[in-house]
GURO-714173 format. One record per residue (C-alpha): residue number from 1; residue in three letters; chain; y, z, x. Coordinates in pm, 1 decimal, m for minus. Each point is the difference from the previous one (the first is absolute). Example, Ala and Ser with C-alpha at 12.3 -4.5 7.8 and 13.67 -1.06 7.14 Angstrom:
SITE, i, aa, ch, py, pz, px
SITE, 1, ALA, A, m450.0, 780.0, 1230.0
SITE, 2, SER, A, 344.0, m66.0, 137.0
//
This chain:
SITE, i, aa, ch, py, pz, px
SITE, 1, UNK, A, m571.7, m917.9, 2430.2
SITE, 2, UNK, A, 358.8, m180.4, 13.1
SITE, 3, UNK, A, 226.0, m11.9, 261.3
SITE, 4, UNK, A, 403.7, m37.9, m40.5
SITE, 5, UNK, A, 138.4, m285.2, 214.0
SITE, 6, UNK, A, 328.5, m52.7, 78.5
SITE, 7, UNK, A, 169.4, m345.1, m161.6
SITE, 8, UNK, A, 325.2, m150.6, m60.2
SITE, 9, UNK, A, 318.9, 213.9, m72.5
SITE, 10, UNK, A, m118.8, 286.1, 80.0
SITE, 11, UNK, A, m307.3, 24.4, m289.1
SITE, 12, UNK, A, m336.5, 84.5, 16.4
SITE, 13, UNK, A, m323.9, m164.6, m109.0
SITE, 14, UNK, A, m318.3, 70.5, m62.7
SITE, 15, UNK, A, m292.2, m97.8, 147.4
SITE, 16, UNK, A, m352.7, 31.3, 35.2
SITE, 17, UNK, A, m209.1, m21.2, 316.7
SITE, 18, UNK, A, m284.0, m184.2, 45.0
SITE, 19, UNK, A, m313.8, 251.7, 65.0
SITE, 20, UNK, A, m242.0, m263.8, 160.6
SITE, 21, UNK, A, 102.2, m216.1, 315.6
SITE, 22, UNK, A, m102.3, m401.3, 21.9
SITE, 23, UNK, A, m297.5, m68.6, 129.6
SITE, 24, UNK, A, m54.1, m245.3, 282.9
SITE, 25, UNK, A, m233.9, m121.0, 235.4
SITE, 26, UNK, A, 21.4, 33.8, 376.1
SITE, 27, UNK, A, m167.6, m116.9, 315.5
SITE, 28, UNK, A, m41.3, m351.9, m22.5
SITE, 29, UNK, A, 235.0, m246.8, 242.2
SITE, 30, UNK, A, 201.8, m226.6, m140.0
SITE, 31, UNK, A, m80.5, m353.4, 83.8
SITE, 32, UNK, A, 250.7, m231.8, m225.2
SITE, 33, UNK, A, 345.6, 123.4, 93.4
SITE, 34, UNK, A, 82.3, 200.0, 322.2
SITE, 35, UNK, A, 187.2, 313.8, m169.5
SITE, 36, UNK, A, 232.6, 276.0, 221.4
SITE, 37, UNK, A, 151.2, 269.1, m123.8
SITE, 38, UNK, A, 330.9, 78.7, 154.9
SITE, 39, UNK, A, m42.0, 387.4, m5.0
SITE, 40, UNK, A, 197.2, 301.5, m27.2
SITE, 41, UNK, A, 110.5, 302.3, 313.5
SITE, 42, UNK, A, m99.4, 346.1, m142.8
SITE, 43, UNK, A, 311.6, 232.5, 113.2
SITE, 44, UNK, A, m66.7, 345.8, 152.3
SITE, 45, UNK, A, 157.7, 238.3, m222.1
SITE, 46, UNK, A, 14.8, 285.1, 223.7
SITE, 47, UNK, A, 171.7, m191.1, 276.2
SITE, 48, UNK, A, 408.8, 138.7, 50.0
SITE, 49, UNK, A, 149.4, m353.8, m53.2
SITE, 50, UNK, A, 293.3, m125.6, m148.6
SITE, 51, UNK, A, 21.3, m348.0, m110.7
SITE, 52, UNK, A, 145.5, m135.0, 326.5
SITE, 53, UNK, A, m269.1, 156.3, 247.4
SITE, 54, UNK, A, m321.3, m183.2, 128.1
SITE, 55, UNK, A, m248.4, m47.0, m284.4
SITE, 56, UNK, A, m259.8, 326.5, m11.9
SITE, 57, UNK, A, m361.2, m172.7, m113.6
SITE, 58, UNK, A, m282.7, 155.4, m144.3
SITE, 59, UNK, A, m234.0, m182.1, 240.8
SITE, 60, UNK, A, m337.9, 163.1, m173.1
SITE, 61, UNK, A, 111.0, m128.5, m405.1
SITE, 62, UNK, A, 138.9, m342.8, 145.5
SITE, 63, UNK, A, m282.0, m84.0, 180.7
SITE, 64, UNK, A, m218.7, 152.3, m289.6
SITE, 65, UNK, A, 198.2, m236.6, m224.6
SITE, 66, UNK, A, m90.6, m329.7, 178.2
SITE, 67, UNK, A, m372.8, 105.9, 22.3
SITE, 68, UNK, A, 59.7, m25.1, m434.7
SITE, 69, UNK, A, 107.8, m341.5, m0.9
SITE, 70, UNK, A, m273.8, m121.9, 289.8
SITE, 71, UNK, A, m294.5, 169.7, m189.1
SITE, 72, UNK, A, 122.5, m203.6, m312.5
SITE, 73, UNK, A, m37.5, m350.6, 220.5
SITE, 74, UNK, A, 375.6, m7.7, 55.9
SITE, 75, UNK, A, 185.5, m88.2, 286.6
SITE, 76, UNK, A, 311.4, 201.1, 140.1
SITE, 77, UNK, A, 380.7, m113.7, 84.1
SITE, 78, UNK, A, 64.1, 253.0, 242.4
SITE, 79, UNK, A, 345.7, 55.8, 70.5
SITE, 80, UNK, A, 171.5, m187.9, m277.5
SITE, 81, UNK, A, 289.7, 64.7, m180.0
SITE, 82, UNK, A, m240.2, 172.8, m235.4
SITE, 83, UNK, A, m18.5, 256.4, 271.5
SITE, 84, UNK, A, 389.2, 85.7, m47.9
SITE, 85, UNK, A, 51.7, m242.4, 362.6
SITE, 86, UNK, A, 365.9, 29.0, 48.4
SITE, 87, UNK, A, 43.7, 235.5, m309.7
SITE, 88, UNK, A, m75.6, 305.4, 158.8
SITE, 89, UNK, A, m287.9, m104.7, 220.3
SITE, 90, UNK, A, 115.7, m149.9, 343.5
SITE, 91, UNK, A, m181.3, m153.4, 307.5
SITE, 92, UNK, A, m112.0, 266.3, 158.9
SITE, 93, UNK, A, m159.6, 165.4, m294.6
SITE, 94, UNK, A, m110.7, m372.6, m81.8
SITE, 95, UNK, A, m201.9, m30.6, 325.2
SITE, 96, UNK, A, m179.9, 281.8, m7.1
SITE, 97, UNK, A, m96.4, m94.5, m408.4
SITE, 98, UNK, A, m135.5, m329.1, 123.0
SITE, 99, UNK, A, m196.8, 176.1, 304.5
SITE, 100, UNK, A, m155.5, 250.3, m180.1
SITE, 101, UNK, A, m80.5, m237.9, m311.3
SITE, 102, UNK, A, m137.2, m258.3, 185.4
SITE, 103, UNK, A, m234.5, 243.6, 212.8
SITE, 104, UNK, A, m107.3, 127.3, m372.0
SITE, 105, UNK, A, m25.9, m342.2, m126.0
SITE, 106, UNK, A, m253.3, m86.4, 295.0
SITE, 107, UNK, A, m189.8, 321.2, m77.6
SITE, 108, UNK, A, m44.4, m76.9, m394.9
SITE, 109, UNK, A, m58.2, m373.6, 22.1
SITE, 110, UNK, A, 352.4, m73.2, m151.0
SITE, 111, UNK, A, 222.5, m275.7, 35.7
SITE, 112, UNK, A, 339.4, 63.5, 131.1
SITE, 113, UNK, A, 324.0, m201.4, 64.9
SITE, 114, UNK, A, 309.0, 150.9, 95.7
SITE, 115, UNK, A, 325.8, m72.1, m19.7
SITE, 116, UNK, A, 213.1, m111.8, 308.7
SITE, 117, UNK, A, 399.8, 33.4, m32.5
SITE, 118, UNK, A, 309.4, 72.6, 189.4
SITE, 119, UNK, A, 130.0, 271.1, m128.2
SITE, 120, UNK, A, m37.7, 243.0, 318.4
SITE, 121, UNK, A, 405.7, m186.1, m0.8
SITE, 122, UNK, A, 250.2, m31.9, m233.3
SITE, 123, UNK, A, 138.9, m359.7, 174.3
SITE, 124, UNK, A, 95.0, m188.2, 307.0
SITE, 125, UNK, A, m94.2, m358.5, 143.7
SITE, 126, UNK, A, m288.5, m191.7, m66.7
SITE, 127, UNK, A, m173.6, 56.6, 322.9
SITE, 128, UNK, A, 54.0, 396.8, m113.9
SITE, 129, UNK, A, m168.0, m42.8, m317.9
SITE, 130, UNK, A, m258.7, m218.1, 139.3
SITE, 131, UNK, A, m103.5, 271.3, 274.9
SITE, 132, UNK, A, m5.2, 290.2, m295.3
SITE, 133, UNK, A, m257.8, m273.7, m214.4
SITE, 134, UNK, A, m199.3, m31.6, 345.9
SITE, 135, UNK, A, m29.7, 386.9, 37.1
SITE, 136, UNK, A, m159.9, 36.5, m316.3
SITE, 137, UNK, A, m160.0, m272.8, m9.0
SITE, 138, UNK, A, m176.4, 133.2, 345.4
SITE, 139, UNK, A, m74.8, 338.0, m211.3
SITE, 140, UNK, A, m176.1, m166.2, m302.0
SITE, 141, UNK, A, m195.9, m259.4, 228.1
SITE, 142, UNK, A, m97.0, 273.6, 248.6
SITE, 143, UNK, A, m119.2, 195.4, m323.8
SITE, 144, UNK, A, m267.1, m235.7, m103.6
SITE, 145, UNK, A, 191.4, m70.3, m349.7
SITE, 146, UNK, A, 124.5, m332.6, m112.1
SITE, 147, UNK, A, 369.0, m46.0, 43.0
SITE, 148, UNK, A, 226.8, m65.9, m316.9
SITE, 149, UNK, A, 347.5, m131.9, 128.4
SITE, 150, UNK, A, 260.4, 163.2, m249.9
SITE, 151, UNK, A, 340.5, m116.1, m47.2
SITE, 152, UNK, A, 265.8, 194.1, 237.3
SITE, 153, UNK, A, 323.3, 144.6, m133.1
SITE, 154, UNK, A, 134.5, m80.3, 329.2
SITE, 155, UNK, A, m79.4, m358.1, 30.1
SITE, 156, UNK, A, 129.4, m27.0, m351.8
SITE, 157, UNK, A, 352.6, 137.9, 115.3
SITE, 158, UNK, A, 30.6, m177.6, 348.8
SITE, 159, UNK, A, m165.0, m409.2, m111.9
SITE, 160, UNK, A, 302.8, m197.6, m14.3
SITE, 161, UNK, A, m255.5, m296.9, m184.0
SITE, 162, UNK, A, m365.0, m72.9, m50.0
SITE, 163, UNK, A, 2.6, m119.7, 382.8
SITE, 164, UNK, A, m31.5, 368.3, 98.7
SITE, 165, UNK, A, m272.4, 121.9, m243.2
SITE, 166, UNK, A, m220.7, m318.2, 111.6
SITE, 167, UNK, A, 83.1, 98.7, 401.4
SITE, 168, UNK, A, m71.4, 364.3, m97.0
SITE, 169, UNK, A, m293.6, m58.9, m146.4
SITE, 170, UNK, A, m168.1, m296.3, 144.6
SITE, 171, UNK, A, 12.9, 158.3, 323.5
SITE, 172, UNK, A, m201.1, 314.9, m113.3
SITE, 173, UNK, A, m261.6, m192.2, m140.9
SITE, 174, UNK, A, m49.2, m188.1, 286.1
SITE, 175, UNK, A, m70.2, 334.8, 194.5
SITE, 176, UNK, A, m201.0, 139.1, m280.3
SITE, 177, UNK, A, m370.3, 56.9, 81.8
SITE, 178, UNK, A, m123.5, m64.0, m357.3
SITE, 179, UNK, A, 150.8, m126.8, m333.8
SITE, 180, UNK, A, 179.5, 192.7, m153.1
SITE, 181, UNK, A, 177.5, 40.7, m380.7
SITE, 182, UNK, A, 339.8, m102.5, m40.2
SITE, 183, UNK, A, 209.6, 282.1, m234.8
SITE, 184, UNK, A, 291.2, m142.0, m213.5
SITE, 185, UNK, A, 148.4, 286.2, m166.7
SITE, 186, UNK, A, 264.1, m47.5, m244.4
SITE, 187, UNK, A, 325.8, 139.3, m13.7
SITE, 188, UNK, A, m117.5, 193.8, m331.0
SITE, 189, UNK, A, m212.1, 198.3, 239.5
SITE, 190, UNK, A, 219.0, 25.1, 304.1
SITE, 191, UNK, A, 421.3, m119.6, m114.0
SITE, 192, UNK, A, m5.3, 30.1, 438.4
SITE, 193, UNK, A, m201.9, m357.5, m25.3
SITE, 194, UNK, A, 214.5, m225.1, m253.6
SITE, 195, UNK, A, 60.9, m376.3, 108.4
SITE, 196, UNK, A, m319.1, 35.6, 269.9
SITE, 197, UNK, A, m124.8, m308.9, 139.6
SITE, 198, UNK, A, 356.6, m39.1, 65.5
SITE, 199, UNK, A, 89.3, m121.9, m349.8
SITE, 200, UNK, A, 59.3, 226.5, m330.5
SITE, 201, UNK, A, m70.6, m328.1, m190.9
SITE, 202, UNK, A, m399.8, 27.8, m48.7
SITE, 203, UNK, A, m77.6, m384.4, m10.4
SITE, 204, UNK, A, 138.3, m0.7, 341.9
SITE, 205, UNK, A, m181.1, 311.7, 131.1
SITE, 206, UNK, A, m311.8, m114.3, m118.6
SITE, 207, UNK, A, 23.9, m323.2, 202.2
SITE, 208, UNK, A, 79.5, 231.1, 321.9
SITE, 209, UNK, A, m300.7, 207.5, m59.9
SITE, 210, UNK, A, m245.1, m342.8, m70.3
SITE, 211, UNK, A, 136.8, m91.0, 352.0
SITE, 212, UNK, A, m74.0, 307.6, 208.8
SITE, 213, UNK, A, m361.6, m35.2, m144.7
SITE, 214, UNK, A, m55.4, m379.6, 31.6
SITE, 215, UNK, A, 121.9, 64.4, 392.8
SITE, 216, UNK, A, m272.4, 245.4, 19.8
SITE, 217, UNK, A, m276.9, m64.1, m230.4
SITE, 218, UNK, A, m250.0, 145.4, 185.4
SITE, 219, UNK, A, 149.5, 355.2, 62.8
SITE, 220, UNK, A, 62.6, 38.0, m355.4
SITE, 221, UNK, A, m262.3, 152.1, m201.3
SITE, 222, UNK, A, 224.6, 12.4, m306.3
SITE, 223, UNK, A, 339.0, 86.2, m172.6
SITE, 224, UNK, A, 87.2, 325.2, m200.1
SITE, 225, UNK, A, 245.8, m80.4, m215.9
SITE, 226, UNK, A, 237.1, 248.6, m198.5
SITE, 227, UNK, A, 235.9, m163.4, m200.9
SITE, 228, UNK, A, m86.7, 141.0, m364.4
SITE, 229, UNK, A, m11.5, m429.7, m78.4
SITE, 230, UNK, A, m354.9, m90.7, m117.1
SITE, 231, UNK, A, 91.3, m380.1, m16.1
SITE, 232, UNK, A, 159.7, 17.4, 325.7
SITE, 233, UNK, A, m324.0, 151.5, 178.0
SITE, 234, UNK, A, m250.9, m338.3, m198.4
SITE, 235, UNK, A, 238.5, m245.4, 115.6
SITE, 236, UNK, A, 44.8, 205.7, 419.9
SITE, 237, UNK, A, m406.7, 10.8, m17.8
SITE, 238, UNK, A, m68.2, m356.4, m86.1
SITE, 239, UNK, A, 244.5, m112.9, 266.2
SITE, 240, UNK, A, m240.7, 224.2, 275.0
SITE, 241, UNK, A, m140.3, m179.0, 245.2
SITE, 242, UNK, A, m394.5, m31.5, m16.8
SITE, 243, UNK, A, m184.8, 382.0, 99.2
SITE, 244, UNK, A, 298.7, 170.4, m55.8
SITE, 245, UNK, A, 15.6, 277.3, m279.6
SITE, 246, UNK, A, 264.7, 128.2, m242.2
SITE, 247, UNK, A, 5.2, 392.3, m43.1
SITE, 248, UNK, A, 162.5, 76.9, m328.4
SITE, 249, UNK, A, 240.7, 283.4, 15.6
SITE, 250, UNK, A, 95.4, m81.9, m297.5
SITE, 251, UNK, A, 2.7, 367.9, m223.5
SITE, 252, UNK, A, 124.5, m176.4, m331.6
SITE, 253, UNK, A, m240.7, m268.4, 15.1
SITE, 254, UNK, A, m324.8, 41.4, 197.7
SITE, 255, UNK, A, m275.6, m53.1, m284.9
SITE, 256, UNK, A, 79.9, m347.0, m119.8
SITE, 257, UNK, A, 78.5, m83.8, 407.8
SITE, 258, UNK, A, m314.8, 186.5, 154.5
SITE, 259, UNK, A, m180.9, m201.7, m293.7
SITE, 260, UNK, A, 91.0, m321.0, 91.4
SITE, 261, UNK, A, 89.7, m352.2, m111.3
SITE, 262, UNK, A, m263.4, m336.1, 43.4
SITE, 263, UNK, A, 208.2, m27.1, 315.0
SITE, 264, UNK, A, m24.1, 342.8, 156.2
SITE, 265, UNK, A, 70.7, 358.4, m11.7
SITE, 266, UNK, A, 135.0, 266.6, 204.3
SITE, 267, UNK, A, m183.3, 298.8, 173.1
SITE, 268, UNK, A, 213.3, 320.2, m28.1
SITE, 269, UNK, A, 140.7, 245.1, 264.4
SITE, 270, UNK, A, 176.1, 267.2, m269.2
SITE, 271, UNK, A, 180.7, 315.7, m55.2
SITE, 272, UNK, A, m124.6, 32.6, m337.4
SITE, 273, UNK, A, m360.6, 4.5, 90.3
SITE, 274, UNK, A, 76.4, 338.3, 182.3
SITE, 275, UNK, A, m28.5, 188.0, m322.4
SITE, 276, UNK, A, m203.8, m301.3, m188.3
SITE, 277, UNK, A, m241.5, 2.0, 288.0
SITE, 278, UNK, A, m342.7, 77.7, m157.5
SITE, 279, UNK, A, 106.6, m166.8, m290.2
SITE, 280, UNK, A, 129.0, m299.5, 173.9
SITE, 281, UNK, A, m316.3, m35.3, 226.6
SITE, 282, UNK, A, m228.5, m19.6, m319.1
SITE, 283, UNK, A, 200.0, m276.5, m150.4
SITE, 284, UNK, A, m19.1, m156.7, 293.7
SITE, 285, UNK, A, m349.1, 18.2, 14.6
SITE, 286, UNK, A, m18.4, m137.2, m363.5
SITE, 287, UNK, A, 194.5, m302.7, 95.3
SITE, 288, UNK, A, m258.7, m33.4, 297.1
SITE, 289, UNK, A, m231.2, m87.3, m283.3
SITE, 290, UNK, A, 174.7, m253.0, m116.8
SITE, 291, UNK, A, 121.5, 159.3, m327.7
SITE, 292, UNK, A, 319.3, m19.9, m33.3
SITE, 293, UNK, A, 78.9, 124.2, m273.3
SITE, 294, UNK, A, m163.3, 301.5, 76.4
SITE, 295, UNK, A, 220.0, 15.2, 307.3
SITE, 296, UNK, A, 347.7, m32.6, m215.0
SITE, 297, UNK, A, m178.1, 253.1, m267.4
SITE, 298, UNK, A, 0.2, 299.2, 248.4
SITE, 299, UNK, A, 313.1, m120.0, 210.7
SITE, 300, UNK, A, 263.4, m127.7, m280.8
SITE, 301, UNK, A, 19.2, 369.3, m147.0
SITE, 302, UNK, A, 140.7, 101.9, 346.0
SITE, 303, UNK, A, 351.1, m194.8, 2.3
SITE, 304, UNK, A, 176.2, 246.9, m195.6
SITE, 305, UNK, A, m81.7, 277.5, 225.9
SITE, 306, UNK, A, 74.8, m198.0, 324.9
SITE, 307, UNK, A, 358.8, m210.1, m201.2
SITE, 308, UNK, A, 58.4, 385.7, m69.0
SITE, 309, UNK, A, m57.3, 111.3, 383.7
SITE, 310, UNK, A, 177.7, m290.1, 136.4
SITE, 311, UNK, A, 338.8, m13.8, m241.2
SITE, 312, UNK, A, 303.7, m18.3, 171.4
SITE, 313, UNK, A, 113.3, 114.5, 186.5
SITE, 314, UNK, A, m343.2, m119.0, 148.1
SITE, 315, UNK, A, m7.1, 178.7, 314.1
SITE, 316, UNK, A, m92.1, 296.1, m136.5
SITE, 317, UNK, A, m308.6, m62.2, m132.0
SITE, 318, UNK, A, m155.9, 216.8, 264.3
SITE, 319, UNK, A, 105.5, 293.8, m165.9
SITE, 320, UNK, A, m210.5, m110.1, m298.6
SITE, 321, UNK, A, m300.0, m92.5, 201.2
SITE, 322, UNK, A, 18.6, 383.2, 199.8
SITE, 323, UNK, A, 46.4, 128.0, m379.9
SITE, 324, UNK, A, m359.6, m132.0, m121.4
SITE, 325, UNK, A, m182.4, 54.1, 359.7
SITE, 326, UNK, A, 97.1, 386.7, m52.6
SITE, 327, UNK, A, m82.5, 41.8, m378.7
SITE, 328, UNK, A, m310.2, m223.6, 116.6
SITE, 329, UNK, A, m122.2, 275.9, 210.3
SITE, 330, UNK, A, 66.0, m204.9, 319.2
SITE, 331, UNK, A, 211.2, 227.4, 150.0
SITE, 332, UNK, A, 84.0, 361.2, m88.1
SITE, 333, UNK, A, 422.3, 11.0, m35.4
SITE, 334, UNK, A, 261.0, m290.4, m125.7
SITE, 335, UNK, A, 203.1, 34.1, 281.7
SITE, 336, UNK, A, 98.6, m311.5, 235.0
SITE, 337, UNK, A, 154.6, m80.3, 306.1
SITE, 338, UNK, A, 363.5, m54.5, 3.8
SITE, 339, UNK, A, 21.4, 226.3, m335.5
SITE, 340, UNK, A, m86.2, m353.8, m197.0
SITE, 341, UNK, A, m177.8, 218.1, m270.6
SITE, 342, UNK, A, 337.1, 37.1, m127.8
SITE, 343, UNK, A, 100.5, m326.4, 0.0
SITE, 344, UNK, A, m120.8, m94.4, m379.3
SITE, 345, UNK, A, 110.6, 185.1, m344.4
SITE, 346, UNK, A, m268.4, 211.0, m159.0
SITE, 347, UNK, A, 35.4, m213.1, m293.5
SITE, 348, UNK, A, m150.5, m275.6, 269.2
SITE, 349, UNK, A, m240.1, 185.3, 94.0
SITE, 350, UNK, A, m128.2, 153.7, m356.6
SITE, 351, UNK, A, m46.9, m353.8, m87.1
SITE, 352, UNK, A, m188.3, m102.8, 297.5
SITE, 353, UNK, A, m227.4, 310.7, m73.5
SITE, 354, UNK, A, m88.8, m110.4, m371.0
SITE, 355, UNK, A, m38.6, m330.3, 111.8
SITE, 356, UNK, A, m272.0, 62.2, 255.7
SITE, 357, UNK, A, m182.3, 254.9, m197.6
SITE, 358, UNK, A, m48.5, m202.1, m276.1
SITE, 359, UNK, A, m107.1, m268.0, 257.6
SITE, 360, UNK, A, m254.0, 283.1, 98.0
SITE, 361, UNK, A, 64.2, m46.4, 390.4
SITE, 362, UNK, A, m22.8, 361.0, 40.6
SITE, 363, UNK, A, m325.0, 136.8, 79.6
SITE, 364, UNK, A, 63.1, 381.8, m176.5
SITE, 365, UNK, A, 243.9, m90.9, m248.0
SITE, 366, UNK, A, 4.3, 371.0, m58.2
SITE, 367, UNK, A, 137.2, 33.2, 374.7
SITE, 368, UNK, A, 246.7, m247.2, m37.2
SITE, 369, UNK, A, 140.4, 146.5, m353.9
SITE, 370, UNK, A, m5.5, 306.4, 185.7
SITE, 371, UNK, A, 194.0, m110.5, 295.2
SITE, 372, UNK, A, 254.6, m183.5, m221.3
SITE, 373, UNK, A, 35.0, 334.5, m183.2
SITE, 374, UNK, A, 137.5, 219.7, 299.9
SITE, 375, UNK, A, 244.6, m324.9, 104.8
SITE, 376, UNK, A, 134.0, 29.7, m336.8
SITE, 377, UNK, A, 29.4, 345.6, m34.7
SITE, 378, UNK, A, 192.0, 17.4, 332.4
SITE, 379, UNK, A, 222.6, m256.1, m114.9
SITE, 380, UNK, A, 118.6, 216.7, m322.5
SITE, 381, UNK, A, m228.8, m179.1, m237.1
SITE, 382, UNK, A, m207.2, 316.0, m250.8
SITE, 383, UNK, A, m329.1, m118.8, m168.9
//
C-alpha cells in the first residue's frame, strides 16, 4: 500500500509506509545523563472554545501521556513552552497541569520539574513581576516538583539593563527552597524574549547569566539553554561553576552535545524527546554503556525529523509534536488548544509524517497511515 502526500507546488508524491514499528527497550533508568522531556497538553475536542477562551484539557490523555515518557525512564518538563505556556495555555490552566502532574508523577515514581513564569501579567514594575514569579514559584514548590525558572516576557519588556534581570532573579533564588533549572529561551522560540539578560548582543548576555549563577551556586542545579548554538552551549557549560549542570535544549544539535566532549557534556531537558521519547530513552541507555557510537547510531537519524519540527518559524513546532502524538495513538483527535493544529501547512505536516514513519516511532504504523489518511482527505487531498 502507498499513500499520496502532499509536497511542494501543489504536487503529490508517493510513498510507502513502513508496516513494522522500531523496536526498543524499556524499563531500565538512565544513569549517565539526566534526560526530561518537555511534554505536550492533549486538547479536549468537545470543549465550545474559541481560540481566545481558557484552555479545555483532556486531563485523562495528558496525564496518560506523561505516564509514557516515565515508564520509558524519562523525566517530565511540566509546564513548558512545550505545553503551548503563553500560546494558548495560561496560568491558571498551567497550575492545575503542574498539580495534577506532579500528584501523578509521585504516584508512578516519575521525575517532574515544572516550569515557573510570569505570565499570569502581561507587564508592570519589577516588584510586580517578582510577586507573579513568587506565586508560582509557591505552586510548583508546594507541589513536590522541582522548580525550572523560565524566562518572563514581562521582565524582558520592563529591564532597563542586566541590573534588573540579576535583582529579579537573585532575589528568587535566594527564597527558593531547592535548586532549581535556569530556562534561557531564545528569541527563535519566543520573538517576546529578544535582547534578555538585558543585552541582544549574546557575548554580553552570556556574561549576565554566568553572574546570576556564580552569585548563587548552590541554588542552581543547572542551566537549560535554547539558543539553537551548539558551540555556544560547550563554551556556557565549561564556564559552570563546579556541580552545576547544562540541560541541552538544543533541538538542532542534541546528539553530538548529549554525547559529549573530553571536557563534558550536557544532560537534556527537550521538546523533541516528546515524540522521540522511547526512542530517545534507549539511546540513552546505550550511551549509559559507554558506547557511543551506538548512542549517535540510534539518535543522529532523528535530526531531520526534529530540524523539520522546529523550522522557522520555530515556535510552532508544537503543532508537529501534537501531529505524531495523535497518529502515534497517544491521543485520539489532532486538535489543540488555541486552534494551533492549524498553525503549520499540510505540506509541513506530510513531511513530518514520512519522516517519523520511516523512523518507525509509531507503534501501529497501520494506525498512523490510517490517521494521516482521514487528515488528508479532509484537507481535499484523494488517494
Amino acid at each position: 500500500m502507498t499513500i499520496r502526500l502532499p509536497g511542494a507546488g501543489g504536487t503529490l508524491r508517493v510513498y510507502e509506509p513502513r508496516t513494522e514499528p522500531l523496536t526498543v527497550n524499556s524499563g531500565a533508568p538512565l544513569t549517565s545523563r539526566t534526560v526530561f522531556s518537555a511534554a505536550h497538553v492533549v486538547a479536549d475536542p468537545y470543549a465550545d472554545v474559541s481560540p481566545d477562551s481558557p484552555a479545555a484539557v483532556d486531563w485523562d490523555a495528558t496525564l496518560a501521556f506523561r505516564r509514557h515518557l516515565w515508564s520509558h525512564g524519562l523525566g517530565v518538563a511540566e509546564a513548558m513552552d512545550t505545553a503551548q505556556r503563553g500560546m494558548g495555555l495560561d496560568w491558571a490552566g498551567a497550575a492545575e497541569l503542574i498539580r495534577r502532574s506532579a500528584a501523578e508523577a509521585r504516584g508512578a515514581g516519575g521525575r517532574i520539574a515544572c516550569g515557573v513564569g510570569t505570565d499570569q501579567i502581561t507587564g508592570g514594575t519589577l516588584a510586580d513581576i517578582r510577586a507573579a514569579y513568587e506565586e508560582q514559584l509557591a505552586v510548583v514548590e508546594e507541589s513536590g516538583a522541582q522548580a525550572i525558572l523560565m524566562a518572563s516576557r514581562a521582565l524582558a519588556a520592563t529591564a532597563k539593563g542586566p541590573e534588573d534581570y540579576l535583582e529579579v532573579y537573585g532575589h528568587l533564588l535566594r527564597q527558593a527552597a531547592e535548586p532549581v533549572v535556569l530556562h534561557w529561551l531564545g528569541p527563535m522560540f519566543d520573538p517576546a524574549l529578544a535582547g534578555y539578560w538585558g543585552s541582544p548582543d549574546l557575548d554580553a548576555a552570556t556574561e549576565v547569566f554566568l553572574e546570576v549563577i556564580a552569585a548563587h551556586p548552590d541554588k542552581v542545579d543547572g542551566i537549560k539553554v535554547s539558543l539553537l548554538d551548539a558551540q555556544r552551549e560547550i563554551d556556557l557549560r565549561r564556564r559552570l561553576p563546579q556541580g552545576v549542570r547544562c540541560y541541552t535544549g538544543d533541538d538542532f544539535h542534541y546528539p553530538e552535545l548529549i554525547a559529549g566532549d573530553d571536557q563534558g557534556f550536557s544532560h537534556a531537558l527537550l521538546g523533541i524527546f516528546d515524540p522521540l521519547g522511547p526512542l530517545a530513552a534507549e539511546a540513552v541507555r546505550v550511551l549509559d554503556t559507554g558506547d557511543v557510537a551506538g548512542f549517535r547510531g540510534l539518535l543522529d537519524p532523528t535530526v531531520e525529523l526534529s530540524r523539520h519540527l522546529f523550522q522557522a518559524p520555530t515556535r510552532f513546532y508544537k503543532t508537529g509534536v501534537v501531529l505524531l502524538a495523535w497518529l502515534a495513538g497517544h491521543q485520539s483527535h489532532f486538535t489543540m488548544v488555541g486552534g494551533l493544529q492549524s498553525a503549520r501547512s499540510l505540506p509541513h505536516l506530510a513531511r513530518a509524517y514520512e519522516l517519523a514513519d520511516g523512523l518507525g516511532l509509531f507503534p501501529d504504523p497501520k494506525l498512523a497511515e490510517e490517521r494521516m489518511r482521514s487528515l488528508l482527505a479532509v484537507h481535499g487531498v484523494e488517494q
